[in-house]
Every structure is written in structure tokens, then in C-alpha cells.
N, C-alpha and C positions, 0 to 999 in steps of 0.2 A: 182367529183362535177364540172358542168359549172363554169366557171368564166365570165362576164355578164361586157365588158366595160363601163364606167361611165360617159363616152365622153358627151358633150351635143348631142342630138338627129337632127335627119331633123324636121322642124317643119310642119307643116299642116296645113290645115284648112275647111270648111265642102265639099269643093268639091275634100278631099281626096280621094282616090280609094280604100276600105278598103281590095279586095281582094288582093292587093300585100301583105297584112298580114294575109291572111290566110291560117293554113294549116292543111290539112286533111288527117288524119291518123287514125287507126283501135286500136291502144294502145300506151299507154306511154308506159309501162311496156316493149314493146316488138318493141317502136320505131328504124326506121332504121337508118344510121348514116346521111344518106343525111338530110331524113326530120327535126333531131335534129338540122342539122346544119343550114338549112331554120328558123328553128325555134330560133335559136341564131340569125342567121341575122337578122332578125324583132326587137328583141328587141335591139340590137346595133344601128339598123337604127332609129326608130319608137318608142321605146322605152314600143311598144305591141306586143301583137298577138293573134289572134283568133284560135282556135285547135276547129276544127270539126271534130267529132267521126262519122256524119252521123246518120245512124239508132241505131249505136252501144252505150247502156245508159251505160254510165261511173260511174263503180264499184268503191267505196269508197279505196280498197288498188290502183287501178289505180292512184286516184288522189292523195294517199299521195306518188305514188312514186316522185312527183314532188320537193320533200325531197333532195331526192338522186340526183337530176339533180342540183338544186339549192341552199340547205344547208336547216337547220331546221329551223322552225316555229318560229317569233316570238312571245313573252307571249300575251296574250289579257285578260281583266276580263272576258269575255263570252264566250273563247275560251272552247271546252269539251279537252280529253286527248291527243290527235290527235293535237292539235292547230287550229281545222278549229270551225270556228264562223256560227254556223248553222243559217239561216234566216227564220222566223217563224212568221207570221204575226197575228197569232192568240195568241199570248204572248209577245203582247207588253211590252216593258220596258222603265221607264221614262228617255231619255235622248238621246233613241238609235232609229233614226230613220228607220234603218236596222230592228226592231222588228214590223215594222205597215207596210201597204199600201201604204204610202204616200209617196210622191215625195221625192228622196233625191238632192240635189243641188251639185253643181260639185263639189268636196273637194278631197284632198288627204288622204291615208288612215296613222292613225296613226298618225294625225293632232296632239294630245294630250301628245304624247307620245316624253319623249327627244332625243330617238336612233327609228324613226321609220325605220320600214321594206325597205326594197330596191325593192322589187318586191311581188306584190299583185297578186293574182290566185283566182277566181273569178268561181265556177261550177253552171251551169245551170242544176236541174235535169229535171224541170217541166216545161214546157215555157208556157208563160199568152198567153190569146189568146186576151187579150186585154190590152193595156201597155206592160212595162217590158221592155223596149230597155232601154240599156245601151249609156249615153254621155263620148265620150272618148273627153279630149282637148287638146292640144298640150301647155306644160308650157316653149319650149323652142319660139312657136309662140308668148304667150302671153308679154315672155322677151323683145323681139325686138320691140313688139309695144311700152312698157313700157319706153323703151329705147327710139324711133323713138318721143312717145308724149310730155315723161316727161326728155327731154335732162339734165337738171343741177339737176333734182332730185333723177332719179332713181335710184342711187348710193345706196339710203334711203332704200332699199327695204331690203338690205344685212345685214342693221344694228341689233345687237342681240338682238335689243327690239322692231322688226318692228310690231311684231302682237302678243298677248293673244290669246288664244283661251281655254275656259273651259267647260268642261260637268258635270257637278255632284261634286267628289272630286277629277277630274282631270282635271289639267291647267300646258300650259308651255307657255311659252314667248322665242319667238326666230325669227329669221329671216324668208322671206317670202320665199326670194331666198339666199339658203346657197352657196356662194362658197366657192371652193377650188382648186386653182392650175387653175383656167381660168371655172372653170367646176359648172354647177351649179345645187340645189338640191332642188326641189319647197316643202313649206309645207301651203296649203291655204284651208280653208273652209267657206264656204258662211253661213251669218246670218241664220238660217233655225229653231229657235225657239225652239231647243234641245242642240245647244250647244250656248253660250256666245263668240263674236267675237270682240278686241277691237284693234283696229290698232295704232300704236305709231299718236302722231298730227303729226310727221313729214311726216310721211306716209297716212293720212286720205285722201289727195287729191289727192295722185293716185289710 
């Protein structure tokens, strides 16, 4: 199994260059050591990456080998046995805006969740010919501004009761930005009318 440094990232912003994180390969399964290693680079740097298969539609044991590089799956309620969270727009469910058409707002994944995941994998089988692009944001960019606007405040952001966030009968209260050891770990999700978003007062102003 990789081991995936936890350093803070390079930060970005929209006039990124998204090809220094992409990389294109024929199979995980039967990936070479370089591109593995390109593909670690990105996420120690960038804290992404993009894997383009090309023409080649990426086979369901391909993507769980992603297992084997990264460690297992965390639990999810909609997860099937695999641990992947299939997206279905034609069976919506109340709470999950991953089950409809509609816009999802930047949020981290496992918002709700006490231990969420370290690393999100994300397969495209079908691509929209209309929408469907993915907004990726930089939370070690967002840090510094937070930092840069809100000098005597920011500290607030770390506190363990900086943000609520609830869907349905699941809610946690915890920090926005977790540190540890200088190192930090974003958990934020935007109002978006499927889950409940309640920021501490000491935190509502930034």
C-alpha cells in the first residue's frame, strides 16, 4: 500500500495548469512504476490528480484496484459491497444531492462523518455532453487568505465546535480546519438545501 504524505499541499488557484496533474495511463491494474510514482507526486504536491484512460472505459475491478494502492474503502450508508457510492440521477434520495441533476457546491467529501476518508476517487463512466465538469479548490489556498483577511481571528477556524453540519440522522460538529503537528485537514460544505450548515458565532464572520 502507498503511503500518501499529509504535509499541507501547494496551493492554487483558477489559472492553475491542470495538466501538471494529469496522467495518462492504459490500467491501474498493470500501472508502471514511473507513472505510479507521477501519480504519488501529484497528490503530495496538489493534493489531486487526474488518470486518463483515453479511449480505454475503465472496468469496475480496475477501479477497485485502487484498494490495493491506497488501503480500503471507507463505510458510506449508500455505499453497495465494493464501497463505491454509485451516482444515479434517476433515483433521487432526500438529502443526497449526488442522486439528482443538480448542482453540487464545493464541499468536502464525508463532511458528516467523525473519521472521514483521506482520499476520494471519483470515476467518470459516461461524460454529459452538457455540464458535468468537476470544481476542484485549493483549502490550503483558501487557509492563507483566511489568515491574510481575518488576522486576530482565524485561529477560530480550528476550534472543535467551528462548524455543524447535518443531513437527515447524520450530524458532527468539529473543526473547519483540523490541525496537527503544523499540518492541516479541511472539513467544509456549502448551504446547498440537502444538508443543514451552522457555523459557531465565533466563526460566522469569516
Amino acid at each position: 500500500m502507498i503511503l500518501i504524505n499529509r504535509n499541507n499541499k501547494f496551493p492554487f488557484d483558477f489559472s492553475f495548469d491542470v495538466s501538471k496533474v494529469q496522467i495518462n495511463i492504459d490500467s491501474l491494474i498493470n500501472i508502471s512504476f514511473d507513472k505510479l510514482n507521477a501519480l504519488v507526486d501529484c497528490l503530495n504536491q496538489y493534493g489531486f490528480t487526474i488518470i486518463d484512460f483515453g479511449e480505454n472505459k475503465i472496468q469496475l475491478d480496475e477501479f477497485l484496484h485502487l484498494k490495493f494502492l491506497f488501503g480500503n474503502p471507507k463505510s458510506h450508508p449508500r455505499a453497495d459491497s465494493n464501497g463505491v457510492v454509485p451516482i444515479n440521477s434517476f433515483n433521487p434520495l432526500k438529502g443526497h444531492l449526488d442522486s439528482t441533476n443538480s448542482e453540487h457546491l464545493l464541499h468536502t467529501d464525508g463532511s458528516f462523518s467523525s473519521s472521514p476518508g483521506n482520499i476520494l476517487a471519483l470515476q467518470c463512466n459516461i461524460a454529459s455532453k452538457v455540464g458535468g465538469l468537476s470544481i476542484i479548490a485549493s483549502a490550503q489556498a483558501a487557509y492563507i487568505h483566511i489568515k491574510e483577511k481575518f488576522p486576530d481571528t482565524y485561529h477560530l477556524v480550528h476550534s472543535k465546535d467551528a462548524i455543524e453540519i447535518k443531513r437527515n440522522s447524520q450530524k458532527t460538529l468539529a473543526p473547519i480546519y483540523d490541525l496537527h503537528n503544523g499540518r492541516s485537514k479541511i472539513r467544509f460544505r456549502f448551504p446547498d438545501g440537502a444538508a443543514e450548515i451552522t457555523p459557531s458565532e465565533e466563526v460566522a464572520h469569516i
